[in-house]
MARMITI-383648 format. One record per residue (C-alpha): residue in three letters; y, x, z. Coordinates in steps of 0.25 Angstrom, whole numbers, plus 2048, in hexadecimal, padded with zeros to 3 digits. Layout:
<mitis>
alaYXZ/...
</mitis>
This chain:
<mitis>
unkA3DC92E13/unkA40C85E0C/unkA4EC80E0F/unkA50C71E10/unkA57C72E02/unkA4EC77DF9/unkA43C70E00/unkA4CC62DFE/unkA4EC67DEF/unkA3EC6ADED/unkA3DC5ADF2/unkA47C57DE9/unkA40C5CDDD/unkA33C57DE2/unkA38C4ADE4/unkA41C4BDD7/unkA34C4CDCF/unkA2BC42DD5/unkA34C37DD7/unkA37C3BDC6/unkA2AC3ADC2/unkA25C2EDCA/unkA30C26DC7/unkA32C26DBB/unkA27C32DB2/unkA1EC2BDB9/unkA22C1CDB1/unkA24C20DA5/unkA19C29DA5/unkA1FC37D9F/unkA2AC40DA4/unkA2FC4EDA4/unkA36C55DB1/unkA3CC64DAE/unkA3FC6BDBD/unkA4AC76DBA/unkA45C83DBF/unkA4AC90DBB/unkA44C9EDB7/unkA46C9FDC5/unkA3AC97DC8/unkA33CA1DC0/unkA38CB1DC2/unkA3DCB5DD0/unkA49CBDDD2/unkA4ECC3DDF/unkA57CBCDE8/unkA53CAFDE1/unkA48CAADEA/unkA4BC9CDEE/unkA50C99DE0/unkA43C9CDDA/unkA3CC97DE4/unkA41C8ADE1/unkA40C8BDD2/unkA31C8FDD3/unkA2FC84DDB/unkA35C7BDD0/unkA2BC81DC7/unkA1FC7EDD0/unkA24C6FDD2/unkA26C70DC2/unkA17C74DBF/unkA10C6BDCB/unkA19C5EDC7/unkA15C62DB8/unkA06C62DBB/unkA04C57DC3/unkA0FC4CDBA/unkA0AC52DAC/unk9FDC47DAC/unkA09C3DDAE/unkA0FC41DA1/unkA1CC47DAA/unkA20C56DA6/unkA26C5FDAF/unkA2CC6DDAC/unkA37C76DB0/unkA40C7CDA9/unkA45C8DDAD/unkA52C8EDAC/unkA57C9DDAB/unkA65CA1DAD/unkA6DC97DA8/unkA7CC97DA6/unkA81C8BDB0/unkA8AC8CDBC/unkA80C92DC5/unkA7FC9DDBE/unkA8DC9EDBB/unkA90C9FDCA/unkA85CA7DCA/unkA8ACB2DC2/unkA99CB0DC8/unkA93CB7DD5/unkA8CCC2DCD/unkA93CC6DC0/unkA89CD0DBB/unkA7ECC6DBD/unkA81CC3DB0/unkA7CCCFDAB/unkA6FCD0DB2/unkA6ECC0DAE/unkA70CC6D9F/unkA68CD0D9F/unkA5BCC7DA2/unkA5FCBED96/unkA5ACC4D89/unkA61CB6D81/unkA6FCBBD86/unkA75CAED8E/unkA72CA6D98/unkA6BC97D96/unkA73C8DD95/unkA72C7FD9C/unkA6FC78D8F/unkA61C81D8B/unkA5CC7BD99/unkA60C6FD95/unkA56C6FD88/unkA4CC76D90/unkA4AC6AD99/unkA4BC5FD8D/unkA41C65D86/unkA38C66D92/unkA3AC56D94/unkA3BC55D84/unkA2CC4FD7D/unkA2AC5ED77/unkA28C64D84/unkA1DC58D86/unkA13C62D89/unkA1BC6BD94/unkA17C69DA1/unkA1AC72DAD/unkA21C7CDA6/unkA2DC85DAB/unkA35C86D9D/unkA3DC92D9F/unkA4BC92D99/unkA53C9FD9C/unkA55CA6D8E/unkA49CB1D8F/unkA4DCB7D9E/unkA42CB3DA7/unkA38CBCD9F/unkA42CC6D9E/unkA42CC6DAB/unkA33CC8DAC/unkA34CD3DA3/unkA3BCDCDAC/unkA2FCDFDB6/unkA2DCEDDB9/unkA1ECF1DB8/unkA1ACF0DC7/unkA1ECE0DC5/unkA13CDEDBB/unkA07CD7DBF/unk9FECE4DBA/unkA03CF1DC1/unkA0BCFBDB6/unkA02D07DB9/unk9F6CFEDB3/unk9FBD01DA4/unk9FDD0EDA1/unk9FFD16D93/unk9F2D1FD93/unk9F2D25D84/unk9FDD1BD7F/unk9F3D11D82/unk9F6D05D8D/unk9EAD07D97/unk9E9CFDDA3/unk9E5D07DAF/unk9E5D0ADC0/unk9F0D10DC4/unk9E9D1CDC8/unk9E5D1DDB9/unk9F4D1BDB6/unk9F7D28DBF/unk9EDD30DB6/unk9F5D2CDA9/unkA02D2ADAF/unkA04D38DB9/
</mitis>
């Protein structure tokens, strides 16, 4: 179910962009817009739902407003802000102190982002040496999101564990029931 909030705030955004562009991209003919995402909008994670759901919807709006302005000379991107050390978070971890570790465990650089390293993401993105950028989600959150990724157990791969199996310390793509003759 929308609620009338987020379905004002998605008007907002739609709105935000057009009346950008067309008044004044539009004149002089170039522009660059960045949309702030999150690696939300690219991972999921439980009890987060709505949250993601709204950033992945940032990033769709990112990529159609990209295709359809690029002929116009008008970038758009987004950038994916992972966990970054503002007052959200802080009040965040208030709630739950050993969140901290958890958060710190899934950050191979040691720290959180800092305010300022979004800050440069997104000028570089309107600067001329991202001149060739468009519709890209620019993640910015120290190496965690494909830490994430990396964490999979084998039954959340695309291709079934039992397809590889070690058959004279050779990798061999097989059926599972061929995998139950090598593996008992």
């Amino acid at each position: 179910m929308v609620t009338k909030e987020a379905s004002s705030r998605r008007t907002c955004s739609r709105r935000m962009i057009r009346t950008t562009i067309h008044v004044q991209m539009r004149e002089q003919g170039s522009g660059a817009i960045v949309n702030c995402s999150s690696i939300g909008g690219l991972v999921g994670m439980a009890g987060q739902a709505m949250y993601h759901a709204g950033k992945h919807g940032v990033l769709g709006l990112t990529k159609s407003a990209a295709l359809e302005y690029a002929s116009r000379g008008i970038r758009i991107n987004a950038v994916c802000p992972g966990t970054i050390d503002t007052p959200m978070v802080t009040d965040m971890l208030a709630k739950e102190p050993d969140a901290m570790k958890e958060i710190m465990r899934d950050q191979p650089i040691g720290r959180l982002g800092q305010p300022e390293e979004i800050a440069a993401a997104v000028l570089w993105l309107c600067s001329p040496g991202a001149s060739f950028v468009i519709g890209h989600a620019l993640v910015v959150d120290g190496a965690s999101s494909p830490r994430r990724r990396g964490r999979r157990s084998p039954r959340h791969r695309s291709i079934p564990w039992w397809r590889f199996a070690i058959n004279d310390k050779r990798s061999k793509i097989c059926t599972f029931d061929e995998f139950k003759q090598i593996r008992p």
